[in-house]
Every structure is written in structure tokens, then in C-alpha cells.
C-alpha positions in Angstrom: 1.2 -31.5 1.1 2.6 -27.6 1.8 3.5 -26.5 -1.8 5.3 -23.3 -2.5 6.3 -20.8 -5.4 8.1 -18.1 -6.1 7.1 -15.3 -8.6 9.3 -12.0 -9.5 8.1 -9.1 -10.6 9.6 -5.9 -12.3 8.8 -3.3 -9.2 7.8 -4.0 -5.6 4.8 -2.1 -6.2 3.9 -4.4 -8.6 4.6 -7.6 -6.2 3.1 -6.0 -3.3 -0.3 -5.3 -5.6 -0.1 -9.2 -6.6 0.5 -10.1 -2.4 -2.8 -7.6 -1.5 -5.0 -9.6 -4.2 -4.3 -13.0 -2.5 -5.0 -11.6 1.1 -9.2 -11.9 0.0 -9.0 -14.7 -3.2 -11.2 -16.7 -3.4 -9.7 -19.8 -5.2 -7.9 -21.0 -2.2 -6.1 -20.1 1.0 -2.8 -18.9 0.4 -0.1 -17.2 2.4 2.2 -15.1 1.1 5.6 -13.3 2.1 7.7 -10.8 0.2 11.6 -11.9 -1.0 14.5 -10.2 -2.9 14.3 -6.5 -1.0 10.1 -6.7 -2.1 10.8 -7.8 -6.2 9.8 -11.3 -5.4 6.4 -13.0 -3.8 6.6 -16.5 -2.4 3.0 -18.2 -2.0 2.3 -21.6 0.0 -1.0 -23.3 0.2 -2.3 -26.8 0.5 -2.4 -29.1 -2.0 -3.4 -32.8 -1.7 -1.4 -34.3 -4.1 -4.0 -35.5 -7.0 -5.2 -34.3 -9.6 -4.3 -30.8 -11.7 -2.8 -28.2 -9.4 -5.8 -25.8 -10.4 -4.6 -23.0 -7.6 -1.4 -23.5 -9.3 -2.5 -22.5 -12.6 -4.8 -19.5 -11.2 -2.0 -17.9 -9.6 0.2 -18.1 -12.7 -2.2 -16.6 -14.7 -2.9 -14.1 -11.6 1.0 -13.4 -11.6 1.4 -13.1 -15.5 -1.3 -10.6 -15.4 0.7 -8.6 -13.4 3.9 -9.3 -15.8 5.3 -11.6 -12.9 7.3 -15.0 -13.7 7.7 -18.1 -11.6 11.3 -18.6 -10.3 12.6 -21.2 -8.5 
């Protein structure tokens, strides 16, 4: 299952530091792609379906480190 979200930051600088950190992370493979004139950085990946969403959590805590916030 393709499973996508959206965080926001508060400079593209800062979003476009988070997007450069996924390109070699080693938690999972993720794409990325840069919304809202570069404020914004949506992330898809894989997920199966069971369980906990363990990339999910890393790259919230990834984001939050980097003052970003989920959006939908």
C-alpha cells in the first residue's frame, strides 16, 4: 500500500534540508517532492498494511526535529 504525507516547514531551506536527509536514510525507502512554492515536503513509501507504521513515526520525529508539522 503507497502511503503518503505532507509535512510544512517554516523556510524552504529548512524543507529542502529535511528532503536531502531522506535521499540516503536508512529506515526505509522514501521519495520525496517539494509543495507550496518549497514550504512543504510530501513523502511516499511502502507500507504493508500491519502492524505500527514505524517509518511513520521516524519521519515525524525526523520532521519535528526540523520544527516541521504534518498537514494534510
Amino acid at each position: 500500500m503507497n502511503h503518503e504525507i505532507r509535512y510544512r516547514f517554516t523556510t524552504a531551506q529548512i524543507a529542502n534540508r529535511f528532503a536531502s536527509e531522506l535521499k540516503h536514510w536508512p529506515v526505509a525507502d522514501v521519495k520525496t517532492s517539494l509543495l507550496d512554492g518549497g514550504l512543504a515536503v510530501k513523502v511516499r513509501y511502502q507500507f504493508d498494511g500491519t502492524g505500527f507504521d514505524y517509518t511513520c513515526a521516524e519521519l515525524d520525529d525526523m520532521a519535528a526535529k526540523h520544527g516541521g508539522t504534518e498537514t494534510t
